[in-house]
N, CA, C and O atoms as a GROMACS GRO file, in nm:
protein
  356
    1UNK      N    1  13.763  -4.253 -17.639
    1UNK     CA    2  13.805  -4.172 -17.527
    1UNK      C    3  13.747  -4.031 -17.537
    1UNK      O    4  13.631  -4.005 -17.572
    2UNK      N    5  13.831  -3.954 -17.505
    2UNK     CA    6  13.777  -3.806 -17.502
    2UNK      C    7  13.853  -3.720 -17.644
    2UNK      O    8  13.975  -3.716 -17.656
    3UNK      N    9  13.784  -3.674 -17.716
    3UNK     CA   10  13.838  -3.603 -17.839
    3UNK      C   11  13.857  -3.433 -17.794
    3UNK      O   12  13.885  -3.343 -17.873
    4UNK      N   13  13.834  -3.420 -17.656
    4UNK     CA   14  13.895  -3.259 -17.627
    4UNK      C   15  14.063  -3.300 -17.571
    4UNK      O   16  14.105  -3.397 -17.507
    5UNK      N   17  14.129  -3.185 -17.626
    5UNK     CA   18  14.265  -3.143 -17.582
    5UNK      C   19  14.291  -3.157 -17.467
    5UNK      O   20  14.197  -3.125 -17.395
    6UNK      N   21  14.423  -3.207 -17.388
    6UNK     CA   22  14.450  -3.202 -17.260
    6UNK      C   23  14.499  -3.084 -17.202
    6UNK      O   24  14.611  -3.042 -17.229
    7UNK      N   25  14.414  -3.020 -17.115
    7UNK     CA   26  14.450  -2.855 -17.086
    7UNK      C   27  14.586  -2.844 -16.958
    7UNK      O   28  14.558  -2.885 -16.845
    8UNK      N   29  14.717  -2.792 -16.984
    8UNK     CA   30  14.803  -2.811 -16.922
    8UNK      C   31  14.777  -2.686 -16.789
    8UNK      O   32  14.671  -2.623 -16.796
    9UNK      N   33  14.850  -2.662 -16.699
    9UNK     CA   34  14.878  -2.579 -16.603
    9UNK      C   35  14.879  -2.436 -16.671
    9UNK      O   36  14.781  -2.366 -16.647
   10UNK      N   37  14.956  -2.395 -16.735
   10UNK     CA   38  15.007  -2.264 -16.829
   10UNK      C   39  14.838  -2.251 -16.923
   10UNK      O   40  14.818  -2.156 -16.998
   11UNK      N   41  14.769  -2.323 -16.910
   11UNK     CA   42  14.635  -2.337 -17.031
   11UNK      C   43  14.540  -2.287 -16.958
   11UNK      O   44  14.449  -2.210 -16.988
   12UNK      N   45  14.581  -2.357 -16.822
   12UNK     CA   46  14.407  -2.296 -16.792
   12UNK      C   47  14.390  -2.172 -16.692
   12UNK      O   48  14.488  -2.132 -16.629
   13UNK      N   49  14.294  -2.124 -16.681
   13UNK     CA   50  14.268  -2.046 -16.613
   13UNK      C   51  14.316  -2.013 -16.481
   13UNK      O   52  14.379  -2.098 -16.418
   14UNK      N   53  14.291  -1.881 -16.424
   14UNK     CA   54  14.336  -1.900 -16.264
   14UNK      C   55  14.295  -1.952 -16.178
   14UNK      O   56  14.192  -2.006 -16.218
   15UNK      N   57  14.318  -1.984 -16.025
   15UNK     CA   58  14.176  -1.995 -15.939
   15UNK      C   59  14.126  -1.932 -15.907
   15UNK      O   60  14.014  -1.946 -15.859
   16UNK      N   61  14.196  -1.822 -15.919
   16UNK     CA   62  14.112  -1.672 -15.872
   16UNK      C   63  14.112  -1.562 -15.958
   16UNK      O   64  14.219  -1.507 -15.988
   17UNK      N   65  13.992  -1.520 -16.006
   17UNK     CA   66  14.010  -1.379 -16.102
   17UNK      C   67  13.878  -1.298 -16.084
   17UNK      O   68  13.756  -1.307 -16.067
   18UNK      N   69  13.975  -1.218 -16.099
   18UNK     CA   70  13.833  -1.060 -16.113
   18UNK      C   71  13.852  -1.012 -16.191
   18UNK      O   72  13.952  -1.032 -16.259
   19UNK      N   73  13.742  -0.903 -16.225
   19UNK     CA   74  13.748  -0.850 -16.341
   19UNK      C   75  13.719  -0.682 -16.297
   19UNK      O   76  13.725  -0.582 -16.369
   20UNK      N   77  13.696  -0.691 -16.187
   20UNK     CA   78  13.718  -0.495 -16.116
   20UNK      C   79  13.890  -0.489 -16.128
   20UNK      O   80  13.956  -0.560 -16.053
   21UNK      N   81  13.956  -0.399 -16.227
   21UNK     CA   82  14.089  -0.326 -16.223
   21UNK      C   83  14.147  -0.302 -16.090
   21UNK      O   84  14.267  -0.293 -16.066
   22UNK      N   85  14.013  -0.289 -15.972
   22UNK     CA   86  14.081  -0.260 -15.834
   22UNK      C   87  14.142  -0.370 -15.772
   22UNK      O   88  14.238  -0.367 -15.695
   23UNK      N   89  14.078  -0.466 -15.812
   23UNK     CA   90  14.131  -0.620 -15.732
   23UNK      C   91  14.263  -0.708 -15.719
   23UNK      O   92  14.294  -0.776 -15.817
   24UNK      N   93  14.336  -0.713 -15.617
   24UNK     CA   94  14.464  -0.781 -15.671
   24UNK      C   95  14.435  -0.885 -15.756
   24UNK      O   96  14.528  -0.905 -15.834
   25UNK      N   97  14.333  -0.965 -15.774
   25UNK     CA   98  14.282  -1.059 -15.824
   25UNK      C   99  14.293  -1.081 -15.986
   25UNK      O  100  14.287  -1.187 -16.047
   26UNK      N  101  14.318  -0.887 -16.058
   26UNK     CA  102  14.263  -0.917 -16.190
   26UNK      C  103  14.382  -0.903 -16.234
   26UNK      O  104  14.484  -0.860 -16.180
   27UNK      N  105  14.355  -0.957 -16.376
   27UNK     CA  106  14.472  -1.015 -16.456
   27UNK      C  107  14.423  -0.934 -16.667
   27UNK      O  108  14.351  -0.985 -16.753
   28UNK      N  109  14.469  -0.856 -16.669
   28UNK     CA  110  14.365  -0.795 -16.785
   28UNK      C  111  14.434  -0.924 -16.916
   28UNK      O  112  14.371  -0.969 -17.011
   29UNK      N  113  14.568  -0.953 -16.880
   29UNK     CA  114  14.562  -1.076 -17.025
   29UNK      C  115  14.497  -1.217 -17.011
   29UNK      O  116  14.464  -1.291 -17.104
   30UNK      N  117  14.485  -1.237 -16.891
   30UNK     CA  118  14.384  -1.387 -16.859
   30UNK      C  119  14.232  -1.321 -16.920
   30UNK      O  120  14.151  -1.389 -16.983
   31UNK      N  121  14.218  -1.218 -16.896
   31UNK     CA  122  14.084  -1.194 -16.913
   31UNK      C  123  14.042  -1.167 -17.071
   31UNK      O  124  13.934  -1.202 -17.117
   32UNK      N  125  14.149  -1.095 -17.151
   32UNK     CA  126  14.156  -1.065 -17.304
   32UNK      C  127  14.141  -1.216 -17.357
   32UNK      O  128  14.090  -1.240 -17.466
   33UNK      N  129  14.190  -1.317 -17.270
   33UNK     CA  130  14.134  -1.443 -17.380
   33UNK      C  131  14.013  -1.512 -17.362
   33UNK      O  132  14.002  -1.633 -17.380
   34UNK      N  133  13.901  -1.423 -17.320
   34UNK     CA  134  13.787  -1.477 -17.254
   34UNK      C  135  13.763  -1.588 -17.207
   34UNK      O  136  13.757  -1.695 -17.267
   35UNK      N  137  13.746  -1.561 -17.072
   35UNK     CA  138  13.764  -1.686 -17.015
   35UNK      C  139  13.596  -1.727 -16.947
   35UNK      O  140  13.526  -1.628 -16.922
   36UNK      N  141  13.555  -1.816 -16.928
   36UNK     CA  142  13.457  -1.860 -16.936
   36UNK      C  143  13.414  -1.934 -16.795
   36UNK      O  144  13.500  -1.982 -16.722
   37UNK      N  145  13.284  -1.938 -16.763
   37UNK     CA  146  13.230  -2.008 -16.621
   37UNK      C  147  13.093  -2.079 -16.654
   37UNK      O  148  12.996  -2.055 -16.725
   38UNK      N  149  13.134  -2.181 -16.562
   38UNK     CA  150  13.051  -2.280 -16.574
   38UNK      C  151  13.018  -2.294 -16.397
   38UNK      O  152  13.117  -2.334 -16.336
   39UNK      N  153  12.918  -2.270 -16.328
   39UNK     CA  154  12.875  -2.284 -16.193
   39UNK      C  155  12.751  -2.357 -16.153
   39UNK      O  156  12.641  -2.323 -16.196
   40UNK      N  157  12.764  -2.443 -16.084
   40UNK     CA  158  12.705  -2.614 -16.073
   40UNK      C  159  12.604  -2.610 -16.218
   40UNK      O  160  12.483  -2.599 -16.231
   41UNK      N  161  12.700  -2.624 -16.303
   41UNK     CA  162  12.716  -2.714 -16.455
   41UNK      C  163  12.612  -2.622 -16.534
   41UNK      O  164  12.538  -2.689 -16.606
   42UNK      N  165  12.589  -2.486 -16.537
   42UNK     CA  166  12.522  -2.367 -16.597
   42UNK      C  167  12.630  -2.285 -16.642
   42UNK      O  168  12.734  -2.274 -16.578
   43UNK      N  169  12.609  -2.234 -16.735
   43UNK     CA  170  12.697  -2.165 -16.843
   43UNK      C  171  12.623  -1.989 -16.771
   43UNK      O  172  12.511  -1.948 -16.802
   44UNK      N  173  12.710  -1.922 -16.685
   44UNK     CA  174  12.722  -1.787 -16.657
   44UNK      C  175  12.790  -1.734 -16.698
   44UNK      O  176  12.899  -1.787 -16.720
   45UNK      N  177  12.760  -1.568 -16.739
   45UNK     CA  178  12.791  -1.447 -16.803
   45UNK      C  179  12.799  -1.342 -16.736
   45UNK      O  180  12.825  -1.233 -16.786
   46UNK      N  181  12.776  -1.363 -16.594
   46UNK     CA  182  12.773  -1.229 -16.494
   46UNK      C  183  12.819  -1.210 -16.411
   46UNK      O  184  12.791  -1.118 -16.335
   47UNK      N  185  12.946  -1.326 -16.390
   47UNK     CA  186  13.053  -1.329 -16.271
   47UNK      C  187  13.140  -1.226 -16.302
   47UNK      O  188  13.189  -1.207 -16.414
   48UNK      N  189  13.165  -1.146 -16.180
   48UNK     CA  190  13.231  -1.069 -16.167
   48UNK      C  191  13.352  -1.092 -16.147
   48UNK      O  192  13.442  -1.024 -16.194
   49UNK      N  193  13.376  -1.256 -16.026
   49UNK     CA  194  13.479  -1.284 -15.937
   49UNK      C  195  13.456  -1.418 -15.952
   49UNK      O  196  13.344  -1.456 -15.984
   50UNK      N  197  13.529  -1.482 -15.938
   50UNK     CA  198  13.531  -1.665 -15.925
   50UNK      C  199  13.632  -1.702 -15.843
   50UNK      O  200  13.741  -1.644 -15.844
   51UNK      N  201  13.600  -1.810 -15.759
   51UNK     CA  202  13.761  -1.884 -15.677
   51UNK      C  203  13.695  -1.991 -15.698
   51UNK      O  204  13.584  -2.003 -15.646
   52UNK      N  205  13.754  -2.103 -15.789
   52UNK     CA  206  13.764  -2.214 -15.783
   52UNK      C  207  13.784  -2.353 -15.661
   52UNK      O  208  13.726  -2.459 -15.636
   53UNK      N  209  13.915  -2.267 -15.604
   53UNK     CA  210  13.934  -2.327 -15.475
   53UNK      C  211  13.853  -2.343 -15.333
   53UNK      O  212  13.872  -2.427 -15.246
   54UNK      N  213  13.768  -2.247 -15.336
   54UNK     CA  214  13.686  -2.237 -15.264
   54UNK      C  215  13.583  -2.260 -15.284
   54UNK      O  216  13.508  -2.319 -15.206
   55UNK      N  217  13.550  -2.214 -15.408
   55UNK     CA  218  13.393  -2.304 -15.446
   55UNK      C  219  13.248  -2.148 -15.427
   55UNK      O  220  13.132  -2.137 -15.387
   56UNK      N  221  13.326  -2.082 -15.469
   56UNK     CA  222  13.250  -1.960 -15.507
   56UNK      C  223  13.251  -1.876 -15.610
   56UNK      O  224  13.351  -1.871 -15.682
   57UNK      N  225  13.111  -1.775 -15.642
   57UNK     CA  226  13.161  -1.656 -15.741
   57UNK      C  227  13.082  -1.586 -15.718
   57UNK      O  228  12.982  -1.630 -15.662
   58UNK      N  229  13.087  -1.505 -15.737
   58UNK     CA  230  13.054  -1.303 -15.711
   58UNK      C  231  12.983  -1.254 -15.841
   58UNK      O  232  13.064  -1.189 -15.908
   59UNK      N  233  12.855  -1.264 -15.904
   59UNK     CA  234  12.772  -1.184 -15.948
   59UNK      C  235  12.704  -1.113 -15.983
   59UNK      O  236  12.595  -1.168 -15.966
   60UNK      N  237  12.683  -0.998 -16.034
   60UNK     CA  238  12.618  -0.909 -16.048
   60UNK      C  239  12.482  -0.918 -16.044
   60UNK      O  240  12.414  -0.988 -16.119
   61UNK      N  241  12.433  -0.832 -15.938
   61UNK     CA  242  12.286  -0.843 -15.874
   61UNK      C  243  12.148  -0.743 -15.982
   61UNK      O  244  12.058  -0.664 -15.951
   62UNK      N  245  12.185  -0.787 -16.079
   62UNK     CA  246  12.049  -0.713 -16.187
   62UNK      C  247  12.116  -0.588 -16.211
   62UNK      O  248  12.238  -0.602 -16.194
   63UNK      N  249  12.080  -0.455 -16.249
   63UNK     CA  250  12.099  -0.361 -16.281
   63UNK      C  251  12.111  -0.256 -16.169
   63UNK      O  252  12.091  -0.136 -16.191
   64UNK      N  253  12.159  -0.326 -15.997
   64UNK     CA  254  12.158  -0.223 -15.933
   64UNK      C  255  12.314  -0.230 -15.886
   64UNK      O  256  12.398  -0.318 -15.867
   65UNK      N  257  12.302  -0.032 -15.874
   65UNK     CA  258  12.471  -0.029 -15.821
   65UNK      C  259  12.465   0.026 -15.680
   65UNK      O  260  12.386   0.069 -15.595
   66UNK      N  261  12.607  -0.004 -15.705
   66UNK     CA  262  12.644   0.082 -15.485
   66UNK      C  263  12.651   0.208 -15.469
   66UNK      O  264  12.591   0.271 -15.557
   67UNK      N  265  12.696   0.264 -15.399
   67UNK     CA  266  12.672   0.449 -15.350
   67UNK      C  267  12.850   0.506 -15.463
   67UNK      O  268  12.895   0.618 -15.487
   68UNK      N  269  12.897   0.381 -15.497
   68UNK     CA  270  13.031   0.430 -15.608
   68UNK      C  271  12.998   0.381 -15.712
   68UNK      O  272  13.080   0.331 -15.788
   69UNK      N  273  12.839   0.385 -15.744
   69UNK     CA  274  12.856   0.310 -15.892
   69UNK      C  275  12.900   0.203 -15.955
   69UNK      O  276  12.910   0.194 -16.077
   70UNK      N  277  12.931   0.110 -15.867
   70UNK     CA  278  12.990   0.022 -15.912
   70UNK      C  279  12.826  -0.066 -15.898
   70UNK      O  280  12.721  -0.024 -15.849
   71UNK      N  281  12.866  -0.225 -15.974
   71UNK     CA  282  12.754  -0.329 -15.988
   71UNK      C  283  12.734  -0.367 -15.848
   71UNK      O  284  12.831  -0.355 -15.772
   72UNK      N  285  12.601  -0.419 -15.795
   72UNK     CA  286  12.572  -0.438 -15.658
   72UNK      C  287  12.645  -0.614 -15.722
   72UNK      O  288  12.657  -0.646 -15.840
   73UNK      N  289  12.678  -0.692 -15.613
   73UNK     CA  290  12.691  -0.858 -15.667
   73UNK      C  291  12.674  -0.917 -15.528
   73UNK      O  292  12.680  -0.862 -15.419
   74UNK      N  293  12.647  -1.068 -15.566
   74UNK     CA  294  12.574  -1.119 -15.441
   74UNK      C  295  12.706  -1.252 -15.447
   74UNK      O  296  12.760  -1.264 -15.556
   75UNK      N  297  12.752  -1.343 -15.337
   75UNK     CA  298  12.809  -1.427 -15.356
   75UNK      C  299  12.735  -1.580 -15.342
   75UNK      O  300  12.643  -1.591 -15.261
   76UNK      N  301  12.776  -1.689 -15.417
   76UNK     CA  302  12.682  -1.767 -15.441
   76UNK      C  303  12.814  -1.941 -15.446
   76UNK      O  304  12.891  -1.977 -15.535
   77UNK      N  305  12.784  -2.004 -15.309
   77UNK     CA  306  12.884  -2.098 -15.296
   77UNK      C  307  12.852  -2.226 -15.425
   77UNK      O  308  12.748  -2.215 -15.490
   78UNK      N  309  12.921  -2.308 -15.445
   78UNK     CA  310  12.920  -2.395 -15.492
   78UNK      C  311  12.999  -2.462 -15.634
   78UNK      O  312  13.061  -2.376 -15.695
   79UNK      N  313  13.005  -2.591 -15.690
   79UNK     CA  314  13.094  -2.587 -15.788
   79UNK      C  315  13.100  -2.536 -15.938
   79UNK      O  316  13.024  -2.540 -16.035
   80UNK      N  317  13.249  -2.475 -15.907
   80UNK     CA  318  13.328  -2.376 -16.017
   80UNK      C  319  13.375  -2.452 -16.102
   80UNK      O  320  13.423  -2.560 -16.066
   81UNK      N  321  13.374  -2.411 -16.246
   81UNK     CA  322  13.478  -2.430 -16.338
   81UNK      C  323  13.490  -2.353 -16.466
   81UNK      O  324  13.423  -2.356 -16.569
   82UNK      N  325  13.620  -2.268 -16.424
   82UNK     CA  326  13.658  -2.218 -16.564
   82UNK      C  327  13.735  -2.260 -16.651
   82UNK      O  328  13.807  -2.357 -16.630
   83UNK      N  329  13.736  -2.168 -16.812
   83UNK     CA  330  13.781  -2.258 -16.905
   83UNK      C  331  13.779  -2.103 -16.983
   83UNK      O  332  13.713  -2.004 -16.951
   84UNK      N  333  13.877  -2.118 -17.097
   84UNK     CA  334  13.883  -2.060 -17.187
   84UNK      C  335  13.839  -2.076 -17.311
   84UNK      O  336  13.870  -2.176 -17.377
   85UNK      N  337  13.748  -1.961 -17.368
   85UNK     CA  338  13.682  -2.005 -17.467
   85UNK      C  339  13.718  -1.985 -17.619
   85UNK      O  340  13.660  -2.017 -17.723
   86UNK      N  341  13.848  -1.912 -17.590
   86UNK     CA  342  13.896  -1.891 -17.730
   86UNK      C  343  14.069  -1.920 -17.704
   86UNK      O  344  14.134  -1.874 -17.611
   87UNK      N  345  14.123  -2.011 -17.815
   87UNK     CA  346  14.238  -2.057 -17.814
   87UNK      C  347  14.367  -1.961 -17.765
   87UNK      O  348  14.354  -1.840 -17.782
   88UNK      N  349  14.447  -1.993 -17.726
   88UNK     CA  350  14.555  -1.887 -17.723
   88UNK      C  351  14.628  -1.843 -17.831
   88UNK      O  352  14.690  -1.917 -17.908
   89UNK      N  353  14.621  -1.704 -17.840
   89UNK     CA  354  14.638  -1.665 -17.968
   89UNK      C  355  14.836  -1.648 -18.012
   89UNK      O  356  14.871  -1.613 -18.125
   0.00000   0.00000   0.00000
């Protein structure tokens, strides 16, 4: 069968998270347990934003920012899946 753990409700991730402090979206202890993305089956490091439910995530567009400094990000449809990459501590 499968030798990975069965990940319960309380285990996994949100469907929705950000990682801008401004966003109702963010969650700074979901995020302290690094949580991880996988987008049509590629291992990304530059999501800013993810919704699972919808089937999108929000990226950071290279090294350019907006007129507030913040990261420029582009949105990019298709299938999501997060996961946590380090156990709950």
């Amino acid at each position: 069968m499968n030798d990975t753990p069965a990940h319960t409700a309380a285990d996994a991730p949100p469907d929705r998270l950000s990682t801008d402090p401004r966003s109702p979206f963010y969650n700074e202890e979901v995020l302290r347990r690094d949580v991880g993305i996988r987008f049509k089956g590629a291992e990304k490091t530059n999501v800013e934003e993810y919704c699972i439910s919808e089937g999108w995530v929000r990226m950071t567009a290279g090294a350019a920012k907006d007129r507030f400094g913040q990261p420029m990000t582009m949105k990019f449809s298709g299938p999501v899946e997060a996961y946590f990459r380090t156990p709950k501590a």
